[in-house]
C-alpha positions, 0 to 999 in steps of 0.5 A, spaced: 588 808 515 589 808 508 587 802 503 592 798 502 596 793 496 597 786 499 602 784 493 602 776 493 611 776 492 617 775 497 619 780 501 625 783 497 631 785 500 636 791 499 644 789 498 647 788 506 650 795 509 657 794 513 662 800 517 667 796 512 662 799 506 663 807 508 670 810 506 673 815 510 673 822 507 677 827 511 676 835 511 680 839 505 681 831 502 679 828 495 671 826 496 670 819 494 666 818 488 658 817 491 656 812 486 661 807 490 659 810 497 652 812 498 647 806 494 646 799 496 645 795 490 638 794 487 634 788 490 633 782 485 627 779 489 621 781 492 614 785 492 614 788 485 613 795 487 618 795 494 623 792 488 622 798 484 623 802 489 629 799 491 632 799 484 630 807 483 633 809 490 639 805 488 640 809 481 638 816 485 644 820 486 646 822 493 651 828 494 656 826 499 663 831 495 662 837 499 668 841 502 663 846 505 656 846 507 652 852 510 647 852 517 641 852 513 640 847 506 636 852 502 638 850 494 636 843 491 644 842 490 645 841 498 641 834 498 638 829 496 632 831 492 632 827 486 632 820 492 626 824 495 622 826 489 622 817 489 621 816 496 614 820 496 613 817 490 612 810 492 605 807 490 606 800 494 604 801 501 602 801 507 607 805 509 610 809 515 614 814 517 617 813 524 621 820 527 627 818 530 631 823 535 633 819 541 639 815 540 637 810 546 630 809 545 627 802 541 626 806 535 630 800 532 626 796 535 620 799 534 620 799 526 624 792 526 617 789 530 612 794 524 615 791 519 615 783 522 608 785 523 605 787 517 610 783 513 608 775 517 602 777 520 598 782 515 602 779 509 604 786 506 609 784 504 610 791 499 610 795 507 615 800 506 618 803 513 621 810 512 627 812 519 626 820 519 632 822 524 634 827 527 637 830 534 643 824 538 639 818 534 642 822 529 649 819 530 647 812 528 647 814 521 655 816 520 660 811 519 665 808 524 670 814 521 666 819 523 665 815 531 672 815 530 674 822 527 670 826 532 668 821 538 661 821 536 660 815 541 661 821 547 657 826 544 651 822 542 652 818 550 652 811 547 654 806 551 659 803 546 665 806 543 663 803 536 657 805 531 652 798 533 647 801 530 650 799 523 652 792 524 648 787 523 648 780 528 655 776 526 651 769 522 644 772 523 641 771 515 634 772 512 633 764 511 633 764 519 626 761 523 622 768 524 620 764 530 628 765 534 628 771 537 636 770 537 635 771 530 634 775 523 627 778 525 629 777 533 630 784 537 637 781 537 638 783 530 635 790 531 640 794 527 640 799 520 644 794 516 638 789 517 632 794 517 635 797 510 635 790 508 628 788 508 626 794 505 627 800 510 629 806 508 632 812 513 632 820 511 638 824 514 637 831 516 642 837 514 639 841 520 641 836 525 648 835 521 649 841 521 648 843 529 652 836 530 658 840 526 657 847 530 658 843 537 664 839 534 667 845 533 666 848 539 671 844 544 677 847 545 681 841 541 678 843 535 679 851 535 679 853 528 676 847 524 670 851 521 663 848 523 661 848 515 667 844 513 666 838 520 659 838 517 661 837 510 665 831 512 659 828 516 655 829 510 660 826 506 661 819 510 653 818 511 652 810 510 649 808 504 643 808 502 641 814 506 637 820 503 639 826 506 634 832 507 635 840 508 630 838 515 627 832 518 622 835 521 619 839 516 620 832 511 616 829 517 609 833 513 612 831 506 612 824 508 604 825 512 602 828 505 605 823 501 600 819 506 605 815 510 602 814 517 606 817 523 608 813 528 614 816 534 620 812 535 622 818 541 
């Protein structure tokens, strides 16, 4: 294990995440200006070195105008390298990376009890948890359009038809007793919204996009949608905040370079 900073400030917060936040963007449509679509706001509270981060990803672009992508993001211009360069450029820590590809799995669960443990009981509170998602987990990033559009709920063998993934518990807040496991910090509230703000941060991956896309456009119903198009509009209706990568795995050993310690989500 690496040495670790024990900042002595609050836990900061990243602006809260919503379905209602995500705009539908359509295959051929008029993207939507990714500044009003891809950010949370930056954090007003918190470790001074989490707080950063959080104001330097805010203000990272994020590419989401795309008409057209192809199977393999091989050009800077493809994904989100500038908020990448200051994800492994984080000096706070610890910090863990947690591989995500099974959409019914804990990995939310997982994550949400690290960092209960490594803010409340360790008091790191500079902890920074990264989601490197890929495979079904993958279509937890995309918004209720996207569900919606597509039905991703079937691909993805969710047992809701809605994005859950994204929703935070209705009256759960940060100022709840850590303690109430029906509350903020309970496995009742294990969702991205509530993760992203506490400080989690979640890497897209073009790979998985792209092959989501493919199976898309191979059902009947859709004959003649083109597979870069479908991918383009998925990428283009990521949730806020997320960073997107040209492939997860690979960005797995970027993140273990960058001394994030890895741990399996499944």
């Amino acid at each position: 294990m690496f040495g670790l900073d024990k900042p002595t400030s609050r836990r900061f917060a990243l602006g809260a995440l919503g379905a209602s936040a995500v705009a539908a963007v359509t295959v051929g449509a008029s993207p939507v200006s990714a500044k009003q679509k891809t950010s949370s706001p930056a954090a007003s509270q918190g470790g001074r070195k989490l707080r950063n981060l959080s104001a330097k990803l805010a203000k990272a672009p994020r590419r989401r105008d795309f008409t057209s992508v192809p199977f393999m993001a091989d050009r800077k211009d493809l994904w989100d390298h500038e908020a990448s360069a200051v994800l492994l450029g984080y000096d706070g820590g610890p910090r863990q990376a947690w591989e995500a590809s099974e959409i019914s799995a804990a990995w939310l669960n997982l994550m949400r009890e690290s960092m209960n443990g490594q803010v409340f009981a360790h008091g790191n509170e500079d902890f920074l948890a990264v989601a490197a998602v890929h495979g079904s987990a993958h279509h937890s990033l995309f918004s209720q359009t996207m569900w919606d559009k597509y039905d991703l709920a079937e691909m993805a063998g969710s047992k809701s038809k809605r994005n859950d993934f994204i929703v935070g518990k209705p009256g759960a807040t940060e100022a709840d007793d850590r303690q109430d496991v029906n509350g903020f910090y309970g496995p009742a509230n294990n969702n991205i919204g509530s993760l992203q703000m506490r400080g989690a941060v979640f890497v897209a991956c073009h790979d998985s996009i792209h092959a989501i896309a493919r199976a898309i456009a191979s059902k009947e119903s859709n004959s003649g949608m083109p597979a870069d198009a479908v991918a383009a509009d998925l990428t283009n209706n990521l949730v806020p905040g997320v960073i997107l990568v040209p492939s997860v795995v690979a960005y797995l050993a970027e993140l273990q370079d960058a001394r994030f310690t890895y741990a399996k989500g499944a």
